[in-house]
C-alpha positions in Angstrom: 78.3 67.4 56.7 75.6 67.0 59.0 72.3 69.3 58.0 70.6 71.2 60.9 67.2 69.9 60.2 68.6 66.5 61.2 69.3 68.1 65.0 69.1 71.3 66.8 71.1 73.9 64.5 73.4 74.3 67.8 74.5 70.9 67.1 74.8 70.9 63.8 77.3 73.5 63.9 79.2 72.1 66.6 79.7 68.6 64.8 80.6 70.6 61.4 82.9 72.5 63.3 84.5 69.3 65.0 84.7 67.4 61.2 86.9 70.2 59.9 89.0 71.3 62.2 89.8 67.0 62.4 89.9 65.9 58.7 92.9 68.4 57.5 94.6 67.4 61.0 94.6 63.6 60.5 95.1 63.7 57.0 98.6 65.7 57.6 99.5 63.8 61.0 98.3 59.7 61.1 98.5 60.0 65.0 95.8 62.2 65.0 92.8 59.8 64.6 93.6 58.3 67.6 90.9 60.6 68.6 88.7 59.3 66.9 87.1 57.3 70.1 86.9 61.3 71.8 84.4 62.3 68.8 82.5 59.4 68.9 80.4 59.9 71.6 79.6 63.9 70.0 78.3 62.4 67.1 76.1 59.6 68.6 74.2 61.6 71.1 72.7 64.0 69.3 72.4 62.5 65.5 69.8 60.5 64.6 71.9 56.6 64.6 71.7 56.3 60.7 73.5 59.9 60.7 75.8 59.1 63.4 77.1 56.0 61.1 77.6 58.2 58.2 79.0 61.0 60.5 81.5 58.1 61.9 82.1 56.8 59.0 83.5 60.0 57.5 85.0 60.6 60.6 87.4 57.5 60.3 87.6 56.4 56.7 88.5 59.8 54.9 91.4 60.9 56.9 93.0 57.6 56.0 92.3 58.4 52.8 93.6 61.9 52.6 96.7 60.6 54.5 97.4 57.9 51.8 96.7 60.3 48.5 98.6 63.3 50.3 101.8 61.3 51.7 101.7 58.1 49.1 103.1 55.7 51.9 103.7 51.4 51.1 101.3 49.5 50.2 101.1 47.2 53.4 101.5 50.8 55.8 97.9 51.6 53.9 96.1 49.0 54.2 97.4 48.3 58.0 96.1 51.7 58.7 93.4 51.0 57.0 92.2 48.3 58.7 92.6 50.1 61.8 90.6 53.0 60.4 87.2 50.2 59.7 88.2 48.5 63.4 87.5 52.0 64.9 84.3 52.4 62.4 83.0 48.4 63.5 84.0 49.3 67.5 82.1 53.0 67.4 79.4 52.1 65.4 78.6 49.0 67.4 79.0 50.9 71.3 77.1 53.9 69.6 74.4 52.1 68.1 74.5 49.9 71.7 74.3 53.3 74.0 71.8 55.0 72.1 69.6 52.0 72.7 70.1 52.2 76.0 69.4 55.8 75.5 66.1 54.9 73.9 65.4 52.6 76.8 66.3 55.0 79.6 63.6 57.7 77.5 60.5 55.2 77.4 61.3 54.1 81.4 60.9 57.8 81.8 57.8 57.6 80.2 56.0 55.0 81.8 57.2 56.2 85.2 55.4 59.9 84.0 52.7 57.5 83.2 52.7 55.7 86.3 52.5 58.9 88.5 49.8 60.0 86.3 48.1 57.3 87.2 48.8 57.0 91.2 47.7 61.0 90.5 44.4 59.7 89.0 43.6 56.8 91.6 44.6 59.2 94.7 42.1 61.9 93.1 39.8 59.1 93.1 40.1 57.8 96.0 40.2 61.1 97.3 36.5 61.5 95.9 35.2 58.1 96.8 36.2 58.8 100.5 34.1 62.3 100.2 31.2 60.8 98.7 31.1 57.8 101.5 31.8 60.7 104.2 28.9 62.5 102.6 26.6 59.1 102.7 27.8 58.4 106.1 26.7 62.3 107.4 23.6 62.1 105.2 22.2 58.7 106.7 23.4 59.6 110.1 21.3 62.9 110.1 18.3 61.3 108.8 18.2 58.7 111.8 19.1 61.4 114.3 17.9 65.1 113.2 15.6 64.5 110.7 13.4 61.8 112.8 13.4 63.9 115.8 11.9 66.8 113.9 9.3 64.8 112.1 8.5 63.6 115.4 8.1 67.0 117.0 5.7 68.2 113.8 3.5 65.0 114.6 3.6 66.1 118.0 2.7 69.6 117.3 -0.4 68.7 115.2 -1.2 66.3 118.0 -1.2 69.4 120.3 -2.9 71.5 118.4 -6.1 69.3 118.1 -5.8 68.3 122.0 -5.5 71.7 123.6 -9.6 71.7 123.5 -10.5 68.5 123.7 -8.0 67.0 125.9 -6.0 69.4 128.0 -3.8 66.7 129.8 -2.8 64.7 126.6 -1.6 67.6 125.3 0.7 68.6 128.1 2.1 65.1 128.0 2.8 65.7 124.6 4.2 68.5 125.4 6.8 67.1 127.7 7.1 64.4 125.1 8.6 67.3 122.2 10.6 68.8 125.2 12.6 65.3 125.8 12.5 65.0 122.0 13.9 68.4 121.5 16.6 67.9 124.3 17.3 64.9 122.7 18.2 66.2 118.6 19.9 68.9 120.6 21.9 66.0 121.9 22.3 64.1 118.9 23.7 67.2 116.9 26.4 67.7 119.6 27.4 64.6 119.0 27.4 64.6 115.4 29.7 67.6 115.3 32.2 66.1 118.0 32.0 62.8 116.1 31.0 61.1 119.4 28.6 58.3 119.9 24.9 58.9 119.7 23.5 60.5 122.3 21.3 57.4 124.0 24.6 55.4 124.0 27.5 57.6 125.2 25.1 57.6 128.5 24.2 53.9 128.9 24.5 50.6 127.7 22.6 49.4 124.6 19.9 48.0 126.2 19.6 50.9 128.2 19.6 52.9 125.0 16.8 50.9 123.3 14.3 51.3 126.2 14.9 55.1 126.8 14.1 55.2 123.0 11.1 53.5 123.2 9.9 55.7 125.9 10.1 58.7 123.8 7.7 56.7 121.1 4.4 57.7 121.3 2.6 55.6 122.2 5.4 53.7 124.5 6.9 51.2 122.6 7.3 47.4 124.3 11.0 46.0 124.8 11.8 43.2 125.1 15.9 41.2 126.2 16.8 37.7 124.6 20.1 35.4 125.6 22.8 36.9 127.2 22.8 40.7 127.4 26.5 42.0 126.6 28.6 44.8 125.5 29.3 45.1 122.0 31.5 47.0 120.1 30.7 50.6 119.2 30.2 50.5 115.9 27.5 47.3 116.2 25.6 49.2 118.8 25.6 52.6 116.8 24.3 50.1 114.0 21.5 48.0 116.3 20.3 51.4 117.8 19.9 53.3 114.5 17.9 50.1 113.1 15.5 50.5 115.8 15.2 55.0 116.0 14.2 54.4 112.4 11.8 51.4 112.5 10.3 53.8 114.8 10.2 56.7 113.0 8.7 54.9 109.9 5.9 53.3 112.7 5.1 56.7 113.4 4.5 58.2 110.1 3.3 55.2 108.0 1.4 52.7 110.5 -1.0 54.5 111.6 -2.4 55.8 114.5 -2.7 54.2 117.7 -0.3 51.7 116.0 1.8 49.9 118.6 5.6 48.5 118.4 7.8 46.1 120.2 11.8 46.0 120.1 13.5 43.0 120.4 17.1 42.7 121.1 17.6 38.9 120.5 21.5 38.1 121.8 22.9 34.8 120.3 27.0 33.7 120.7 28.0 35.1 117.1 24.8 37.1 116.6 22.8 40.4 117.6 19.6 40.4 116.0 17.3 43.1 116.4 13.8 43.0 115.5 11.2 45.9 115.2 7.4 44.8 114.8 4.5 47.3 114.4 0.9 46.4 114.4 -0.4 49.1 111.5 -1.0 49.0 108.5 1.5 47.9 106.6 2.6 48.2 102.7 3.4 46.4 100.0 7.1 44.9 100.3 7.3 44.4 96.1 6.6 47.8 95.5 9.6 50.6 95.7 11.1 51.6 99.1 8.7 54.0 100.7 11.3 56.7 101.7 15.2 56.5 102.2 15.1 55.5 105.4 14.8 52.0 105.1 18.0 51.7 102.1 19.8 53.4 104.4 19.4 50.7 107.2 20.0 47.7 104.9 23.2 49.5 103.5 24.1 50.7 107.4 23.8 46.7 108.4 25.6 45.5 105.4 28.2 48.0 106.3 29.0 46.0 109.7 28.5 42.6 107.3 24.7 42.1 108.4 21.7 41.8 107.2 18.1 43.2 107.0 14.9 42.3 105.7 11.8 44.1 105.7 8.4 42.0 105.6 5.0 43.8 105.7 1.5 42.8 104.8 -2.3 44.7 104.5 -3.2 45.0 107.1 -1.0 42.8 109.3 1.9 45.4 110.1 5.9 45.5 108.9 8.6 43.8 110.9 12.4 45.0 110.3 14.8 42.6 111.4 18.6 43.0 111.1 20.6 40.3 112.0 24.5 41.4 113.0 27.8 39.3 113.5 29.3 39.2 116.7 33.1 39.2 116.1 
């Protein structure tokens, strides 16, 4: 008998059940163990295979038994149904040892596909995250060369006002236009970062155009100058040429010095765009750590669009930025 620790108690009771009501039926009436092969599969599924071979075993040798000590039948009748009592053990043991290895199979596929969703789980969650930290590095860089620059531009304006409006009435109402255009212009730019558009300078002009109108706004006027054969470019290059020079610019103003002066150069080869941004202030020390983000942030925007950018400076002999872009 089979125990219920060995399988659910359910089970156990069912299989008991099925072994007596067969045994005293096949011991009485030899045609009954001809289903035999209909209790086979009851036994293998839910037993343990070592069980299920005892369980069969039982199941096919002991009525042939009983029969033979209850109705004492000739010799050769035994042992013929004998043998055919061991072919039925041999043929269920070996499909039921066979099926519950597929069983066995078909329950560790299941687990390596759980596994594998797990896993395509995992790597979309990922993903998932990776894609919101790049947005996040994307929005963070952007407004740093758009909104932040223009308002550290208006606060050096407004100091620049404040110790003009005595001393020199008329530079200080130019610079007073100058924070109107620059204050028109982060309006601008934030538009266009929540619309997702193209900055502000390019979505009304060409990138030349851009570059110039951008310079004008530099205080003092910054010099521009063409090289090779001015063309359009893609979107993203130009998004990526003007943003090198707004924050060249931007670090002019706040670490070159006053009165320092700049010139942009837009230098346009066959397979290149290289933009160049040269100040005539101070300068810093190029083996010492980056002075501010600004700068990572354009050598990561120009490897991005599978550029580069160096950065050389020298005391006192002013910093060039110079990022050099492929032209698909």
């Amino acid at each position: 008998m089979l125990e219920p620790g060995a399988l659910p108690a359910s089970s156990a009771r069912y299989l008991n059940t099925a072994l007596v009501l067969f045994l005293p039926a096949a011991c009485l009436v030899g045609e009954t163990r001809l289903i035999t092969f209909a209790l086979a599969p009851h036994f293998f599924m839910p037993a343990r295979l070592r069980r299920a071979i005892l369980s069969m075993a039982a199941l096919t040798l002991l009525p042939v038994a009983g029969w033979g000590l209850l109705w004492r039948p000739e010799a050769y009748v035994l042992f013929l149904n004998s043998v055919a009592a061991l072919a039925t053990f041999t043929f269920s043991s070996f499909f039921g040892a066979w099926i519950l290895r597929i069983i066995e199979q078909s329950i560790g596929r299941a687990g390596l596909i759980a596994e594998l969703d797990a896993s395509r789980e995992e790597v979309a969650r990922l993903s998932a995250e990776h894609g919101a930290a790049s947005e996040r590095e994307c929005m963070s860089r952007e407004i740093h060369d758009t909104l932040a620059q223009g308002f550290t531009s208006l606060l050096m304006l407004v100091q620049a006002v404040r110790s003009e409006m005595d001393t020199d009435p008329a530079e200080a109402h130019r610079h007073l236009d100058l924070m109107e255009v620059t204050a028109r212009q982060n309006l601008a730019e934030a538009r266009a970062l929540v619309s997702g558009g193209a900055p502000a300078d390019l979505d009304s002009g060409s990138l030349p155009d851009a570059v110039r109108r951008l310079a004008a706004r530099h205080d003092p006027p910054a010099a521009v100058t063409m090289t090779g054969e001015v063309r359009p470019l893609s979107a993203a290059l130009e998004v990526v040429a003007l943003r090198t020079c707004q924050e060249s610019l931007t670090y002019c103003a706040k670490h070159a010095g006053p009165g320092a002066s700049a010139v942009l150069s837009l230098v346009y080869a066959p397979s290149t765009l290289t933009v160049s941004v040269r100040d005539t202030g101070r300068g810093f020390d190029p083996t010492a750590p980056s002075p501010g983000y600004g700068l990572r942030g354009l050598a990561a925007r120009a490897a991005e669009a599978g550029g580069t950018a160096s950065v050389d400076s020298a005391r006192p002999g002013g910093t060039t930025v110079t990022v050099t872009l492929p032209i698909p």
